[in-house]
C-alpha positions in Angstrom: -53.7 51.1 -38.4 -51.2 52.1 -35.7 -47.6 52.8 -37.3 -44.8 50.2 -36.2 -42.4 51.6 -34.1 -38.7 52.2 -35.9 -37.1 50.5 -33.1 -38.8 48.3 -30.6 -38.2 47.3 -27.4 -37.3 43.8 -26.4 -38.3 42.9 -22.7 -35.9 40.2 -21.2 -38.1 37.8 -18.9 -35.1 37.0 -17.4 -33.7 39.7 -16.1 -37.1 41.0 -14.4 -37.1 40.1 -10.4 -38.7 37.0 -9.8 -41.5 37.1 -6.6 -40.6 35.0 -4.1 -42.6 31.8 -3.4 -45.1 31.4 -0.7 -44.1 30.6 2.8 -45.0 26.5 2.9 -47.5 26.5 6.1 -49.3 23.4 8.0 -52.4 22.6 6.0 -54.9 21.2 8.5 -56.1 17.7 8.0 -52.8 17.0 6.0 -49.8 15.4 7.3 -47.3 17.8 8.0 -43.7 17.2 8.4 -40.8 19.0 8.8 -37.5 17.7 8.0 -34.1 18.6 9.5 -30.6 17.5 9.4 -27.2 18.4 11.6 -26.2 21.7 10.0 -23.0 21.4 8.6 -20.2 23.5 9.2 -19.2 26.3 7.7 -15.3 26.1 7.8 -14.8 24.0 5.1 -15.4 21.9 1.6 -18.2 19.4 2.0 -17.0 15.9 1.0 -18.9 12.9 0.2 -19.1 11.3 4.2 -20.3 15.0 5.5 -23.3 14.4 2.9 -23.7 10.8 3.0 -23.8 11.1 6.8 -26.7 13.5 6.9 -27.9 15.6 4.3 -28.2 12.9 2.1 -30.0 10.1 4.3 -32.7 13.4 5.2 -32.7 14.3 1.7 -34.0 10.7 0.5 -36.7 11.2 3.1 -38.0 14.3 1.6 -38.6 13.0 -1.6 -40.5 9.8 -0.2 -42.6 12.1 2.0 -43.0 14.1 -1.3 -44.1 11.1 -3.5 -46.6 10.3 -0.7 -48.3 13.6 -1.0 -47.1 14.9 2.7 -46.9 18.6 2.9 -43.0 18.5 3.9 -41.0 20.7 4.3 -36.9 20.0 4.4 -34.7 22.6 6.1 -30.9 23.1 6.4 -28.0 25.4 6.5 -24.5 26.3 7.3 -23.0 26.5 10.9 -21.2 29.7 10.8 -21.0 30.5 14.9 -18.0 28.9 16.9 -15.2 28.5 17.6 -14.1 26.3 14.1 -14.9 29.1 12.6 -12.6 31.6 14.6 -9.9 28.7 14.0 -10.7 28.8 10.2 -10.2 32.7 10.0 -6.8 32.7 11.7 -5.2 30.1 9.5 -6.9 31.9 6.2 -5.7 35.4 7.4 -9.5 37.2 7.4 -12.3 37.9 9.3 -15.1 35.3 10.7 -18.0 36.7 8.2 -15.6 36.2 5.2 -15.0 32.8 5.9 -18.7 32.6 6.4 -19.5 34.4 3.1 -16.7 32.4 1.2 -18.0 28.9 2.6 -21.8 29.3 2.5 -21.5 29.7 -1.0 -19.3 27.1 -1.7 -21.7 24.5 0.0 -24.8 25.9 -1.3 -23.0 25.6 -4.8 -22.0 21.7 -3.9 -25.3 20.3 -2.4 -26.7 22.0 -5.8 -24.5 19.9 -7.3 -25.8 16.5 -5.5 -29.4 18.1 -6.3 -30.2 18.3 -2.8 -33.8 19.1 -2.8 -33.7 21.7 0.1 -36.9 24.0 0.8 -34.9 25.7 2.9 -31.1 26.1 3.0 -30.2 29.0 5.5 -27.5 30.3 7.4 -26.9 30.4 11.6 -25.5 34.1 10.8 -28.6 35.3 9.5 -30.3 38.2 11.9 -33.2 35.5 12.8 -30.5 33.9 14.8 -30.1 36.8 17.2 -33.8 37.2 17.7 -34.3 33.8 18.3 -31.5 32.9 20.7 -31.8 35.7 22.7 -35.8 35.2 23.3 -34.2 31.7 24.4 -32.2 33.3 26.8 -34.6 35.8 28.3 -37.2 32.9 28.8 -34.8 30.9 30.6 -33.5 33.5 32.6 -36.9 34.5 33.6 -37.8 30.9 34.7 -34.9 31.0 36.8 -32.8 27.9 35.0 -29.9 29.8 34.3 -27.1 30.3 37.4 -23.4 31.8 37.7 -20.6 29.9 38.3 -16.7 30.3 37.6 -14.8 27.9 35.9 -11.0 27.7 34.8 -9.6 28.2 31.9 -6.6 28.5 29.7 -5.6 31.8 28.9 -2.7 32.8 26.2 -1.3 36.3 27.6 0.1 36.8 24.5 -3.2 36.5 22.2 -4.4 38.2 24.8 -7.4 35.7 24.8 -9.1 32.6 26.4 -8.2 29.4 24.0 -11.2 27.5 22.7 -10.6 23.9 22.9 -9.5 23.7 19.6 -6.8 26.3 20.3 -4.6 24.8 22.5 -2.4 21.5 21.8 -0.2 19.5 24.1 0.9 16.2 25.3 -1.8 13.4 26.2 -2.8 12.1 30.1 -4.3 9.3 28.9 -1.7 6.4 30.4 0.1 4.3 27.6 -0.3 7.4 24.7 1.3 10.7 25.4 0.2 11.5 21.7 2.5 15.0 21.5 -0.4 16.9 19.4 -3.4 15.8 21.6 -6.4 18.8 21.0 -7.8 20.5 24.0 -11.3 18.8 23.3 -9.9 15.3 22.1 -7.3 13.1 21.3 -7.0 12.6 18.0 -4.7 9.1 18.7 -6.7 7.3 21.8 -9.8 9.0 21.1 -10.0 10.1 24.6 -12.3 12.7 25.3 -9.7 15.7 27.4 -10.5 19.2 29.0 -7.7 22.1 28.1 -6.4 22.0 31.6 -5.9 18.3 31.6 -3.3 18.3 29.0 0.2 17.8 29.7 2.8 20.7 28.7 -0.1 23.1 26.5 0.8 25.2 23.9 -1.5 28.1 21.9 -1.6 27.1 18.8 -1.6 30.5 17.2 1.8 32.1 18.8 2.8 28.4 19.9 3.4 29.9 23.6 2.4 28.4 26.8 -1.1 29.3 28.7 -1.8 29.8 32.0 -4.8 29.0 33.7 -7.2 31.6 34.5 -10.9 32.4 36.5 -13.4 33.3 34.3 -17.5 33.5 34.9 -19.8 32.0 32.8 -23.6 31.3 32.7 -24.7 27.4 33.4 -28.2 25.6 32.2 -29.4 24.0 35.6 -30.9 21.1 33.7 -30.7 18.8 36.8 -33.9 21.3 37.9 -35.7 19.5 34.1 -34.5 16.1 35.2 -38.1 15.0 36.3 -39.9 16.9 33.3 -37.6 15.2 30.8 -38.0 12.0 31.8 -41.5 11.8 31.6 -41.3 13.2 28.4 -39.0 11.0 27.1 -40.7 8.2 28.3 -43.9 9.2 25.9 -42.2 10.7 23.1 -39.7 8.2 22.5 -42.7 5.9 21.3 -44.6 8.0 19.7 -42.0 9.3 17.9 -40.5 5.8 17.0 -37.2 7.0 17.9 -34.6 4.3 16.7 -33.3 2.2 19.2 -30.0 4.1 19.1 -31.4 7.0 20.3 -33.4 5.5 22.9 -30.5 4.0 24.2 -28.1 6.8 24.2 -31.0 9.5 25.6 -31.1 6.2 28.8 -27.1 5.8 29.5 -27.0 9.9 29.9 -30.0 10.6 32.1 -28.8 7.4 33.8 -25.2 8.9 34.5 -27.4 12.0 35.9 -27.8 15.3 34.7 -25.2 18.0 35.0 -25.4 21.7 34.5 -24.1 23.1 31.0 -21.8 26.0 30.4 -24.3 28.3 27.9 -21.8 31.0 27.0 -18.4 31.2 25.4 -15.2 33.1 25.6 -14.9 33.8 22.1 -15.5 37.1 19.8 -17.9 35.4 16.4 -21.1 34.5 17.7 -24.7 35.8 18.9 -23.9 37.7 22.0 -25.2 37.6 25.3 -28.0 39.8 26.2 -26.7 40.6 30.0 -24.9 43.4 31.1 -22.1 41.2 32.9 -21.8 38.8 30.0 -22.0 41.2 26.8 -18.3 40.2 26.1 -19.2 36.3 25.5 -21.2 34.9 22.8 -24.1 32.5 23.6 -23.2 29.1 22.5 -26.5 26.8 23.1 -26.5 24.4 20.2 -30.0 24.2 19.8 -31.3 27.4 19.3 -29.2 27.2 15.7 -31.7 25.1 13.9 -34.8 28.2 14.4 -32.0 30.3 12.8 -32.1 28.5 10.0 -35.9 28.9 9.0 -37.7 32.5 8.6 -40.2 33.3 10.8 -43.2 31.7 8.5 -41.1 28.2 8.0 -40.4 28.7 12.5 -44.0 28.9 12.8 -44.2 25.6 10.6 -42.6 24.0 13.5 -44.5 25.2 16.3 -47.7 24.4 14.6 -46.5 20.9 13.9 -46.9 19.9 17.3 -50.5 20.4 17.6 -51.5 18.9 14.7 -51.3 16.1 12.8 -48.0 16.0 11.9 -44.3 14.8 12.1 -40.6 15.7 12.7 -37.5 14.0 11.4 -34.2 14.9 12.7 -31.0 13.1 10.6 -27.9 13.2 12.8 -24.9 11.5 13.4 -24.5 9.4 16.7 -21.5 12.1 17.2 -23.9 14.8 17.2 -27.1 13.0 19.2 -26.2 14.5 22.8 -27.0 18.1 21.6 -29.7 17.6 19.2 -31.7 15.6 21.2 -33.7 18.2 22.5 -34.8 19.6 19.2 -37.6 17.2 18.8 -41.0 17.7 18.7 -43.4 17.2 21.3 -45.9 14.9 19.4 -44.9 12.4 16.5 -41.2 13.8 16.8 -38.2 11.1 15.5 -34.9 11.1 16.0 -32.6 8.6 13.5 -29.1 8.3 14.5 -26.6 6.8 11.6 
């Protein structure tokens, strides 16, 4: 017989790395659906109205599609590009990626909490966000949908900076409120929606000086050019889809206002950045292109391959958030639910 060893070894299980799960794909004759909801931002403590609003409602989905024997697939993450987060950093005294780091963690830790059954729970900082956004770019720069124009804005000699809308505080237009500590995006009193320039007697609200306004170029989505194509495709996806009624109604009042062009880039320093030579100081801000950041390449391809089969898409949103997450959804059996 073989002699014992003196002392032997003890293996923790535990502590050996753990190989990572399989990338869920489309199976084909299943029903595949992919599940997102608004990503939430990164700049602060998730409370019970950010969850109930969105994650939650998307969440309860998952499971049903899960007890039906769907291969689902539910995806999420944090917001970490933007100006809120820039705001964030300057009131905490640190850099954009540590409020990022700090924050990500902190609602990974609280949806655990809620046992939010994510497949997925990513970030909008992760290098798949550059990739992505910039092969948006490039395509729509190559089909000729992107143009130049100048616009004004705010500019804080002393910061040295553009202000985001966030950044700059003043008196209220709006006749009958003069709120004193009206936001550059919104009034937090009449709920009037303001531009920067529009406010009465401005102030930075990071040295608390006044602003002057300034040129400044930025790039511009033509989507009057799309008007035609996204109609029709409204038109059919809209019921096949079974988008709520909410949706249908709000995607109506805006094409029936007309279609304007949309400022794509930003003045700001924490974001992807612009992949053209004139523009490399500006970050690119379209909203969409955040949700493919979200997923690694094998759960991206989920989505592409959902369209052509048989298959689903469920976005949760708030109506707040509807304008710019309308576009996300797919081409075939894609639905939009807005709380």
């Amino acid at each position: 017989t073989r002699p014992k060893s003196p002392n032997p070894k003890r293996i923790n299980l535990s502590s050996l790395p753990m190989a990572s799960p399989p990338p869920k794909l489309p199976i084909p004759g299943r029903r595949n659906i992919l599940i997102t909801s608004a990503l939430p931002y990164v700049n602060n403590v998730p409370h019970l109205g950010n969850i109930i609003g969105c994650v939650l409602s998307a969440d309860v989905f998952a499971r049903y599609c899960r007890l039906r024997g769907y291969n689902a697939i539910y995806i999420c993450g944090t917001d970490e590009y933007g100006t809120a987060t820039e705001t964030k950093a300057l009131e905490e005294k640190c850099s954009p990626k540590e409020i990022c780091d700090k924050y990500h963690v902190i609602h990974d830790e609280v949806y655990k909490w809620f046992d939010i059954k994510f497949d997925k729970f990513g970030r909008t900082s992760a290098p798949e966000q550059t990739e992505v956004c910039q092969a948006i770019f490039h395509k729509l720069m190559e089909n000729k949908w992107l143009t130049e124009n100048t616009m004004q804005q705010l500019y804080c000699d002393t910061c040295e900076r553009f202000l985001a809308d966030r950044l700059v505080e003043g008196k209220c237009p709006t006749e009958g409120c003069n709120y004193e500590a009206a936001r550059g995006d919104q009034c937090e009193n009449c709920s009037k929606l303001l531009n920067p320039t529009e406010l009465i007697d401005p102030k930075c609200k990071v040295c608390k000086n006044a602003p002057r306004i300034r040129d400044t170029d930025h790039l511009f989505l033509e989507l009057p050019l799309l008007s035609d194509k996204l109609v029709n495709y409204i038109n059919n996806t809209s019921v096949a889809g079974m988008w709520s009624q909410n949706a249908i109604q709000a995607t109506n009042a805006w094409l029936k206002e007309g279609l304007k062009q949309r400022c794509i880039t930003r003045d700001l320093k924490w974001g992807v950045p612009v992949p053209h030579e004139k523009y490399k100081d500006k970050v690119w801000a379209y909203q969409i292109s955040r949700y493919s950041a979200v997923m690694h390449l094998s759960y991206f391809s989920f989505m592409i391959v959902c369209r052509c089969s048989m298959s689903g898409l469920m976005h949760q949103l708030g109506t707040y958030l509807s304008q710019h997450h309308i576009r996300l959804i797919g081409r075939s059996g894609g639905r939009i639910l807005i709380m």
